[in-house]
C-alpha positions in Angstrom: -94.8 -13.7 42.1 -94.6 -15.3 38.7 -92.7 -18.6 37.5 -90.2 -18.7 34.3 -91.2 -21.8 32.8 -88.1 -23.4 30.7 -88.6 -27.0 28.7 -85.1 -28.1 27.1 -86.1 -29.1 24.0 -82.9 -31.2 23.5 -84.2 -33.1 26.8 -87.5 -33.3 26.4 -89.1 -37.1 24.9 -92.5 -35.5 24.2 -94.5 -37.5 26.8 -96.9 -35.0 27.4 -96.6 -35.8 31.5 -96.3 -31.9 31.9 -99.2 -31.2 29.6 -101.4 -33.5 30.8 -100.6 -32.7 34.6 -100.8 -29.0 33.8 -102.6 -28.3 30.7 -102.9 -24.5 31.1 -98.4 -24.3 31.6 -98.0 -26.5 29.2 -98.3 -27.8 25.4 -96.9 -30.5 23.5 -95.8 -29.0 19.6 -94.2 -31.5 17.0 -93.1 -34.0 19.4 -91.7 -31.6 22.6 -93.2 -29.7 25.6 -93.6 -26.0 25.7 -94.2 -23.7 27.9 -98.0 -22.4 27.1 -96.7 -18.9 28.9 -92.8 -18.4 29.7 -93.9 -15.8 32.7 -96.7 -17.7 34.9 -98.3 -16.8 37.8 -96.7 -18.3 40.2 -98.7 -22.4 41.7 -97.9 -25.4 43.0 -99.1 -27.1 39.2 -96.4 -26.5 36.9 -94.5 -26.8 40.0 -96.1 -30.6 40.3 -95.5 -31.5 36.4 -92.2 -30.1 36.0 -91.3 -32.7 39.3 -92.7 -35.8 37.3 -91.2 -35.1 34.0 -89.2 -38.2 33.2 -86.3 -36.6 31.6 -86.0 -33.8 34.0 -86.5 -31.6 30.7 -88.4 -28.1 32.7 -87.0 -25.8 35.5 -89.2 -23.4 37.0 -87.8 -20.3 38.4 -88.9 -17.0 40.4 -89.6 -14.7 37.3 -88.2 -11.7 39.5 -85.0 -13.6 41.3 -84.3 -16.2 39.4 -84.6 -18.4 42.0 -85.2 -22.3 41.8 -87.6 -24.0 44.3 -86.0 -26.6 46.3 -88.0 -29.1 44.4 -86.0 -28.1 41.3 -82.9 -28.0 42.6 
């Protein structure tokens, strides 16, 4: 299973919360969070940052379904 890793760039503040919880899913470029990888394989630690971000700017998703972990929801 793999996760499709969104960041809303009009959302997102740039607090580096997702990068700095999961620093191989995600980067912080000119002031907003991206993805490192838009199709990762699926764990519990972009899973984790996208939870804590304070804006609510990521959503993780099944790569294959589309589905959105209860977490996300």
């Amino acid at each position: 299973m793999t996760w499709q890793i969104e960041v809303d760039s009009h959302t997102c503040i740039g607090s580096g919360i997702c990068a700095s919880t999961a620093r191989a899913h995600f980067r912080v470029v000119a002031g907003a969070s991206r993805p490192t990888d838009p199709d990762a394989e699926a764990a519990n630690t972009p899973l984790d940052a996208s939870e804590i971000c304070p804006v609510q700017a990521t959503t993780i998703r099944d790569g294959q379904t589309g589905w959105v972990p209860a977490s996300q929801a």
